[in-house]
ROZA-786779 format. One record per residue (C-alpha): chain; x negated, y, z negated. Coordinates in steps of 0.5 Angstrom, whole numbers, plus 2048, in hexadecimal, padded with zeros to 3 digits. Each point is the difference from the previous one (the first is absolute). Example, Ala and Ser with C-alpha at 12.3 -4.5 7.8 and 13.67 -1.06 7.14 Angstrom:
LUMLO   cadena    xx    yy    zz
LUMLO        A   7E7   7F7   7F0
LUMLO        A   7FE   807   802
END
This chain:
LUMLO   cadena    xx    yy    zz
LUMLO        A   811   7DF   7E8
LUMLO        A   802   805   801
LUMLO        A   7FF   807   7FB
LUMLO        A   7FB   7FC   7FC
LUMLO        A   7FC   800   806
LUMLO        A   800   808   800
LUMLO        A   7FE   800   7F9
LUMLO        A   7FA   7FB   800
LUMLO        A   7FD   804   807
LUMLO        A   802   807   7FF
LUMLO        A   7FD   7FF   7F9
LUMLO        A   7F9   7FF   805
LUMLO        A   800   805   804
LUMLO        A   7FE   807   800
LUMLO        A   806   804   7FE
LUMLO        A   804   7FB   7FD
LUMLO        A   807   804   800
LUMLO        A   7FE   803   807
LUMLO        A   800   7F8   803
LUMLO        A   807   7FE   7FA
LUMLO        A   803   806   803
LUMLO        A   800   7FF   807
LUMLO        A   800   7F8   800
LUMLO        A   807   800   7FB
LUMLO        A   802   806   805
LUMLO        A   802   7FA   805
LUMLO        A   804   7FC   7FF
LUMLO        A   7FC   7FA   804
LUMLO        A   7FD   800   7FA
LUMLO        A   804   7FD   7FB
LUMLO        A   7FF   7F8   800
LUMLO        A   7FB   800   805
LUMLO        A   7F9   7FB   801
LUMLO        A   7FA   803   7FF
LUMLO        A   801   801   808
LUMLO        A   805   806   7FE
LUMLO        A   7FC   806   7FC
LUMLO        A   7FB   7FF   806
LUMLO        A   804   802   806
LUMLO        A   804   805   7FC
LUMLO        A   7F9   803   7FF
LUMLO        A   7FD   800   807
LUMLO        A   807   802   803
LUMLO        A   7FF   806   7FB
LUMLO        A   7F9   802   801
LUMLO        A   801   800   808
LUMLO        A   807   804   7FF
LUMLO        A   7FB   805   7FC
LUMLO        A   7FA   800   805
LUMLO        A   805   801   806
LUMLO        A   802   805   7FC
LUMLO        A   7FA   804   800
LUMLO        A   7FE   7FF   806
LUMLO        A   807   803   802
LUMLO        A   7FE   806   7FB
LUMLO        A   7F9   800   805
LUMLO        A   803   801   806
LUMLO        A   803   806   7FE
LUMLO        A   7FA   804   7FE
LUMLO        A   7FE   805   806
LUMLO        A   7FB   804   7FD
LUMLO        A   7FB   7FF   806
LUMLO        A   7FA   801   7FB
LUMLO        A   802   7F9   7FD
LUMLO        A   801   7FC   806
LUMLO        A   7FA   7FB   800
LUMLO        A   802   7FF   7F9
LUMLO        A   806   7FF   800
LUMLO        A   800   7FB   807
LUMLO        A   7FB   7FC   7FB
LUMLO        A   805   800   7FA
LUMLO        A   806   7FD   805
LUMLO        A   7FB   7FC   804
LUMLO        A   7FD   7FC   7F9
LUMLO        A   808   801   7FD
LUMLO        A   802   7FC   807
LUMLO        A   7FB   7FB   7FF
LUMLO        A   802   7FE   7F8
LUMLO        A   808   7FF   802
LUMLO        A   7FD   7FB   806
LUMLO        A   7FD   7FD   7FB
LUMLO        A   805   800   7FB
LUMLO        A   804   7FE   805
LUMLO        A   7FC   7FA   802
LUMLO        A   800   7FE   7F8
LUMLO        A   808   800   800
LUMLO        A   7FF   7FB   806
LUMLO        A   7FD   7FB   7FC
END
């Protein structure tokens, strides 16, 4: 399967050359199931989402505490749960 796998499903999503792009990157991605682009998405998506939250925590602006704490709280609950999608 494999890279008319990516074809078919990045031709589906939302930004297409984003979802070939990031998909083609890994070299997982060549010859693998449908399985494959689907694991390589989440590891992708909870690699950026933690990120955000490292960028959160470094904000000290006082003013902004109470947002930001819900911006690493919300953030922290979307990688459980990613993670939990890749469990399966």
């Amino acid at each position: 399967m494999g890279y008319p796998l990516i074809c078919d499903i990045c031709a589906r999503s939302n930004n297409p050359s984003l979802c070939d792009h990031v998909l083609r990157s890994d070299p997982r991605s060549n010859g693998a199931d449908a399985r494959g682009p689907a694991e390589i998405a989440l590891e992708n998506a909870v690699l950026a989402t933690q990120a955000s939250i490292d960028v959160a925590n470094m904000v000290s602006n006082p003013g902004n505490k109470g947002i930001i704490d819900t911006c690493i709280e919300v953030f922290g609950d979307a990688v459980d749960t990613l993670n939990k999608c890749k469990a399966r």
